[in-house]
BASE-400059 format. One record per residue: x, y negated, z negated of N, C-alpha, C, CB in turn; residue number from 1. Coordinates in Angstrom, 2 decimals, always signed. Each point is the difference from the previous one (the first is absolute). Glycine has a CB too. Example, Ala and Ser with C-alpha at 12.3 -4.5 7.8 and 13.67 -1.06 7.14 Angstrom:
% BASE-400059
> +13.19; +5.69; -7.80; -0.89; -1.19; +0.00; +0.90; -1.20; +0.00; -1.89; +1.17; -1.25; 1 .
> +1.54; -2.22; +1.97; +0.82; -1.19; -0.06; -0.77; -1.09; -0.73; +1.18; +0.63; +2.15; 2 .
***
This chain:
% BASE-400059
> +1.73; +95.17; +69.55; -1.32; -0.50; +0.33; +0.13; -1.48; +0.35; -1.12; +1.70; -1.53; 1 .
> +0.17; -2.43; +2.57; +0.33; -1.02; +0.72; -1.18; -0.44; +0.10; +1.88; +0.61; +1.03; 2 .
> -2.60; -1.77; -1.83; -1.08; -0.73; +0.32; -0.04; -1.26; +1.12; -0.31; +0.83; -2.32; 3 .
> -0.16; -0.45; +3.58; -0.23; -0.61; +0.92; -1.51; -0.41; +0.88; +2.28; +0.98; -0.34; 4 .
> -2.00; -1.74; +1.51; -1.75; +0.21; +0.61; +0.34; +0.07; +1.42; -1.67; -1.55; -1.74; 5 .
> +0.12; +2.15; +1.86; +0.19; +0.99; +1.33; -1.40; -0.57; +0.65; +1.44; +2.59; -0.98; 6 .
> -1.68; -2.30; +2.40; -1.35; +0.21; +0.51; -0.62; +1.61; -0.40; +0.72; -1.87; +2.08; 7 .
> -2.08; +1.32; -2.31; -0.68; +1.56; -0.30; -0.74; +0.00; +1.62; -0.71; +0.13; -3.33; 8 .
> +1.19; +1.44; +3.57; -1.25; +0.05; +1.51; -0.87; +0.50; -0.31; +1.07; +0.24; +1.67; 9 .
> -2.02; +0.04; -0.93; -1.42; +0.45; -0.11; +0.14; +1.70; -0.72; -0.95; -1.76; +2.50; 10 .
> +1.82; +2.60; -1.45; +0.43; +1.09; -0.60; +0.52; +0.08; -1.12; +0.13; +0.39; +1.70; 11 .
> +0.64; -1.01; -2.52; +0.41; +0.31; -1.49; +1.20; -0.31; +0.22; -1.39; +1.73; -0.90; 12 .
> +1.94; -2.05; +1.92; +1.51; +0.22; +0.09; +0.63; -1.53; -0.54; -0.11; +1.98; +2.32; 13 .
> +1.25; -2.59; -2.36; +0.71; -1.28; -0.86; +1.15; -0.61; +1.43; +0.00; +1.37; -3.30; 14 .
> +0.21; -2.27; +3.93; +0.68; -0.09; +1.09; +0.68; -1.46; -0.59; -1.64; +1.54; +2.07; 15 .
> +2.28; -1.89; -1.31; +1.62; -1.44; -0.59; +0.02; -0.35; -1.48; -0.23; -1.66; +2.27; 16 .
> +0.35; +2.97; -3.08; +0.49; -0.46; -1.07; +1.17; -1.10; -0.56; -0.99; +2.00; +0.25; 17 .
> +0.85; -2.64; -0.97; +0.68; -1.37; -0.48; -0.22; -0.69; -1.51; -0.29; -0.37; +2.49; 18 .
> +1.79; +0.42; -3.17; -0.62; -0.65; -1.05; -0.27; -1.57; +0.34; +1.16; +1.76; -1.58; 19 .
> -1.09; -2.50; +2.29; -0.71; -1.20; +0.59; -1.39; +0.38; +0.82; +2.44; -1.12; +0.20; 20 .
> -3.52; +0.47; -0.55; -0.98; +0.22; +0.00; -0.20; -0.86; +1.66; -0.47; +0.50; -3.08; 21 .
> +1.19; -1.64; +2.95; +0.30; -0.93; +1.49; +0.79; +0.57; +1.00; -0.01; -1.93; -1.21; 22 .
> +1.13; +2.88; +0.80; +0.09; +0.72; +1.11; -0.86; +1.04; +0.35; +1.89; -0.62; -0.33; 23 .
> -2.34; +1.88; -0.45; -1.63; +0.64; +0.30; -0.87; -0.69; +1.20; -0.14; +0.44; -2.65; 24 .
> -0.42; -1.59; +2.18; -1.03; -0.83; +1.03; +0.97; -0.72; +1.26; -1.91; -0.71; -2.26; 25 .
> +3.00; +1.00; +2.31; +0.98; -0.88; +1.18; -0.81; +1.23; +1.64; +3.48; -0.91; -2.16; 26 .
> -3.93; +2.11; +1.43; +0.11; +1.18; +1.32; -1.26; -0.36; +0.52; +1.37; +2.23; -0.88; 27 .
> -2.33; -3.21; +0.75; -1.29; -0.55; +0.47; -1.34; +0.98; +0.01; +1.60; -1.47; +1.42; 28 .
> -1.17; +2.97; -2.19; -1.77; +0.42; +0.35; -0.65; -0.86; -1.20; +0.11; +2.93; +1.01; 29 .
> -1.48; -2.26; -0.98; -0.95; -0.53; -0.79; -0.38; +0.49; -0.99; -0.49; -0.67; +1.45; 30 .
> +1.45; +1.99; -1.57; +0.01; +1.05; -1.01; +0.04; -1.05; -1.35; +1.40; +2.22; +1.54; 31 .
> -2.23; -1.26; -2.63; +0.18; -0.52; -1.39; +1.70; -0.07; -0.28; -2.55; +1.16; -0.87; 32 .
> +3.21; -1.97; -0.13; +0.87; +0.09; -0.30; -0.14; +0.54; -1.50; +0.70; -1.57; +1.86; 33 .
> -0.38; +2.57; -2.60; -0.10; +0.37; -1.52; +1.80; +0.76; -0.50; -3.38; +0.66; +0.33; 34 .
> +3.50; -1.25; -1.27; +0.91; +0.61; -1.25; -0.08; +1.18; +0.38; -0.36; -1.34; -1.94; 35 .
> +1.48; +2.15; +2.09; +0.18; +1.42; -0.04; +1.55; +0.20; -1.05; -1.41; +0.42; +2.87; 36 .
> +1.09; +0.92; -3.32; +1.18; +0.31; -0.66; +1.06; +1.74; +0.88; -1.78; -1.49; -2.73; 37 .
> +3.07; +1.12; +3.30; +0.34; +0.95; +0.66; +0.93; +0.86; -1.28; -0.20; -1.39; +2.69; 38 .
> +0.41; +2.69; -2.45; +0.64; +0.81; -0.63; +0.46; +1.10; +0.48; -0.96; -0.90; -1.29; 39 .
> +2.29; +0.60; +1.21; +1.12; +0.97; +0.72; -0.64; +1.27; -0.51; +2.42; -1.47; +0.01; 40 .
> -2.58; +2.32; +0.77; -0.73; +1.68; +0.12; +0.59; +0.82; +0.85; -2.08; -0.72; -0.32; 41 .
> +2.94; +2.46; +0.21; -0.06; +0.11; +0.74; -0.69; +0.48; +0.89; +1.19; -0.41; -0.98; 42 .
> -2.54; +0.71; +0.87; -1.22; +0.52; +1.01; -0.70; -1.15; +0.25; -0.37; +2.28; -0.84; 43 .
> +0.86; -3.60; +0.56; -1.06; -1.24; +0.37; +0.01; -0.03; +1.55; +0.50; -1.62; -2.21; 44 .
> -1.71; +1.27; +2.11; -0.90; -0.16; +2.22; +1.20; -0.71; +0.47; -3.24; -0.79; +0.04; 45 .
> +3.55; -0.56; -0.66; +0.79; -0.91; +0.95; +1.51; +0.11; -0.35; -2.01; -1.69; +0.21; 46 .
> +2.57; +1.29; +0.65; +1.28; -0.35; +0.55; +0.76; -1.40; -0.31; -0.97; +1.47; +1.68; 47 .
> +1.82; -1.60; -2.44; +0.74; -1.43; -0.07; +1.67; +0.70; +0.24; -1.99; -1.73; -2.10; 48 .
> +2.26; +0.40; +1.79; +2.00; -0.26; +0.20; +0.39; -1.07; -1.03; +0.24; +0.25; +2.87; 49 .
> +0.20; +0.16; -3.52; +1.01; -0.84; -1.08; +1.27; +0.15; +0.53; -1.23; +0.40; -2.13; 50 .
> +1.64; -1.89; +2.63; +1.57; -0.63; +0.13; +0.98; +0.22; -1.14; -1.01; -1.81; +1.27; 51 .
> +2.14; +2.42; -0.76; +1.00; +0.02; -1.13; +0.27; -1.29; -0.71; +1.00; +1.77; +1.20; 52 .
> -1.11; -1.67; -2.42; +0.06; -1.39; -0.73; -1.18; -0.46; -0.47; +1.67; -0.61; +1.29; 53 .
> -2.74; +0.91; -0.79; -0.80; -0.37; -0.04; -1.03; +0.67; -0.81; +0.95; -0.89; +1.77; 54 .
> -2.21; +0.45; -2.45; -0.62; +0.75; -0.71; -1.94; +0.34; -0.22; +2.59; -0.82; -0.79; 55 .
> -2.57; -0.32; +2.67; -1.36; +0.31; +0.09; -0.07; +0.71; +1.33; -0.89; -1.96; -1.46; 56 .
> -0.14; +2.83; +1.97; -0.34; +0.64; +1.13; -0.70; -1.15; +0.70; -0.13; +2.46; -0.93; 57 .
> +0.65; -2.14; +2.21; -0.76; -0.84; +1.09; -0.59; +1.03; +1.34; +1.80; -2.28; -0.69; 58 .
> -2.12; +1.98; +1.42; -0.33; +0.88; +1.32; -0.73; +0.97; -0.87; +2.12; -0.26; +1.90; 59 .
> -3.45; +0.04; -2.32; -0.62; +1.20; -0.50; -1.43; -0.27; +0.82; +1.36; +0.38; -2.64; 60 .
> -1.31; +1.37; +2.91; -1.25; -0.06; +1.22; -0.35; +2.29; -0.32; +1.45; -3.08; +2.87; 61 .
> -3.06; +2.90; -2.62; -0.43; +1.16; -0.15; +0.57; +1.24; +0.42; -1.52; -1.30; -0.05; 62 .
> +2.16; +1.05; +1.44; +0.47; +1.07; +0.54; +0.95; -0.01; +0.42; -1.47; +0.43; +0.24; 63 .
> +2.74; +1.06; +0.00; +1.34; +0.07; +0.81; +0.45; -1.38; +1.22; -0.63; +2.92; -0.32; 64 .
> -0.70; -2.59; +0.94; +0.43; -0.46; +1.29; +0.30; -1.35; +0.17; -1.18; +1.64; +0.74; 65 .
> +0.16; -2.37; -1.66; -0.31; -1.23; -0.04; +1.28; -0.91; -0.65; -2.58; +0.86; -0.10; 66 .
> +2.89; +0.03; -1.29; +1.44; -0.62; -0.34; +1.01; +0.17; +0.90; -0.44; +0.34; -2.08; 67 .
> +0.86; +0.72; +2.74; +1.05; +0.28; +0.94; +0.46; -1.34; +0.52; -0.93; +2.29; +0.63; 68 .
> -0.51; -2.72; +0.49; +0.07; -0.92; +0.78; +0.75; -1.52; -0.53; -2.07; +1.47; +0.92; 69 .
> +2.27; -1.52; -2.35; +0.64; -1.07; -0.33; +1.69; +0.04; -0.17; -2.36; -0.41; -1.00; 70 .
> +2.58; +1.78; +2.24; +1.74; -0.11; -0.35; +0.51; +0.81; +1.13; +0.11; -0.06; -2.79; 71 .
> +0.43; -1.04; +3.78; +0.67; +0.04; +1.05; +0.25; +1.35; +0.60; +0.82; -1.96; -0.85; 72 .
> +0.14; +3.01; -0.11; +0.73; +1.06; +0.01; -0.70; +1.02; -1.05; +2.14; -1.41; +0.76; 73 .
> -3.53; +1.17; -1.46; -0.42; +0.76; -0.79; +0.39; -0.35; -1.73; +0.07; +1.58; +2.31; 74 .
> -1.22; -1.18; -2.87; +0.51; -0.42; -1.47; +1.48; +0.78; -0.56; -2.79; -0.34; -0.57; 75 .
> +2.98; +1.67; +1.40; +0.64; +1.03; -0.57; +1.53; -0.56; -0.18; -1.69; +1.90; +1.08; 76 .
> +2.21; -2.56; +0.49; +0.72; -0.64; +0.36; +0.65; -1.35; -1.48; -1.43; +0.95; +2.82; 77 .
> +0.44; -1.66; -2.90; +0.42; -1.12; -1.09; +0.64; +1.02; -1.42; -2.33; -2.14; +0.91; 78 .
> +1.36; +2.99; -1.46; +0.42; +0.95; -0.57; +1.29; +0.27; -0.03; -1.82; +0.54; +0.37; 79 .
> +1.98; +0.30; +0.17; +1.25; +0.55; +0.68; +1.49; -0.67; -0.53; -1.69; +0.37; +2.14; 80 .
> +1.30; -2.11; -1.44; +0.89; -1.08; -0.18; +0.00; -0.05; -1.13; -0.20; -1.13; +1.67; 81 .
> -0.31; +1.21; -2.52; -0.21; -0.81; -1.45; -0.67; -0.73; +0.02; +1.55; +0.10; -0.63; 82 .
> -2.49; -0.86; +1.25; -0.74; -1.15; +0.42; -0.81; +0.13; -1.17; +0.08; -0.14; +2.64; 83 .
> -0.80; +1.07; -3.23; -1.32; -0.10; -0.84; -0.58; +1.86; +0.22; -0.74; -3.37; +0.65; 84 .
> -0.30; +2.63; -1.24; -0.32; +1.87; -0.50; -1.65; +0.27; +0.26; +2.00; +0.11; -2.44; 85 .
> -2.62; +0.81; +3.10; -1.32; +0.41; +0.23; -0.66; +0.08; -1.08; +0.55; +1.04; +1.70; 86 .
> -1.83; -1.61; -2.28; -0.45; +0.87; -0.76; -1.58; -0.21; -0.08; +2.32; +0.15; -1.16; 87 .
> -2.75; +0.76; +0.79; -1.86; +0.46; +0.17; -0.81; -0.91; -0.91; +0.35; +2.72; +0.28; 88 .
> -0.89; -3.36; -0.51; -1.28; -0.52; -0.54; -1.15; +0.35; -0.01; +0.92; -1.18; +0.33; 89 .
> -1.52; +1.02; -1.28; -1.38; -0.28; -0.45; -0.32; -1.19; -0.21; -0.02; +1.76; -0.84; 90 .
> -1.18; -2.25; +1.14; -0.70; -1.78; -0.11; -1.22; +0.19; -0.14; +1.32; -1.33; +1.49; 91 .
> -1.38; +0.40; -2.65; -1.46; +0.04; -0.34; -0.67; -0.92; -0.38; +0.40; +1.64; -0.41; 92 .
> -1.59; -2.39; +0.57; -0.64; -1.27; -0.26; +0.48; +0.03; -1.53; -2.25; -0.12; +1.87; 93 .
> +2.02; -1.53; -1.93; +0.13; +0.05; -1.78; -0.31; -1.29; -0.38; +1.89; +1.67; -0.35; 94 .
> -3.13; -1.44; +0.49; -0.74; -1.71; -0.26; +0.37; -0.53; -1.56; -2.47; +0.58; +1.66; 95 .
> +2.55; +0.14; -2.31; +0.84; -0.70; -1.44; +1.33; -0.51; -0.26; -1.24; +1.38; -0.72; 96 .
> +1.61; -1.18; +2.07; +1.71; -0.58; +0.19; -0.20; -1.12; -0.25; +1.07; +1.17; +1.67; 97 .
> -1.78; -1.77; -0.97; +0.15; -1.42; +0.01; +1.56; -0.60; +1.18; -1.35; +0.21; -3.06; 98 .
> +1.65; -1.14; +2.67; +1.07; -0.59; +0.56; +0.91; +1.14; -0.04; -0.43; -2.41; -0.64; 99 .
> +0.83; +2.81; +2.01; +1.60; +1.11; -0.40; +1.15; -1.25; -0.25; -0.40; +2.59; +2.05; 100 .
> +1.33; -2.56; -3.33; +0.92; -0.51; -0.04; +1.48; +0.65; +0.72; -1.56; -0.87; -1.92; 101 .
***
């Protein structure tokens, strides 16, 4: 589990998750920015990539297609290499987070 912040859209959905709250607001909408908490699921809506070595998900976005687009040759490809590993999320507001550390 990974306390970070995201834009909320109008639909419900969570878009540039970040545990920096300054990178979040770097993507310029006007979207609220709120605390969300993500959790590796495997039936979760969204899509991330955890780098080998590494131990937070980045590139997390609602749908297939949308993550795809963040990898040259396909996520499957990095995979493959060893690069890092696919995995499903769930995100969910969590106004009692407070600060994600």
């Amino acid at each position: 589990m990974w306390e970070m912040y995201a834009h909320k859209y109008e639909n419900g959905e969570f878009w540039h998750s970040h545990s920096d709250k300054r990178i979040v607001a770097l993507y310029g909408t006007k979207l609220p920015i709120v605390p969300v908490r993500i959790i590796e699921s495997p039936e979760g809506k969204y899509y991330g990539y955890i780098r080998t070595g590494k131990t937070i998900p980045e590139m997390i976005y609602p749908n297939w297609n949308l993550f795809t687009v963040c990898f040259a040759y396909g996520p499957e490809v990095e995979v493959e290499k060893g690069n890092g590993r696919i995995v499903r999320l769930d995100v969910v507001e969590c106004p009692e987070v407070g600060e994600p550390s």
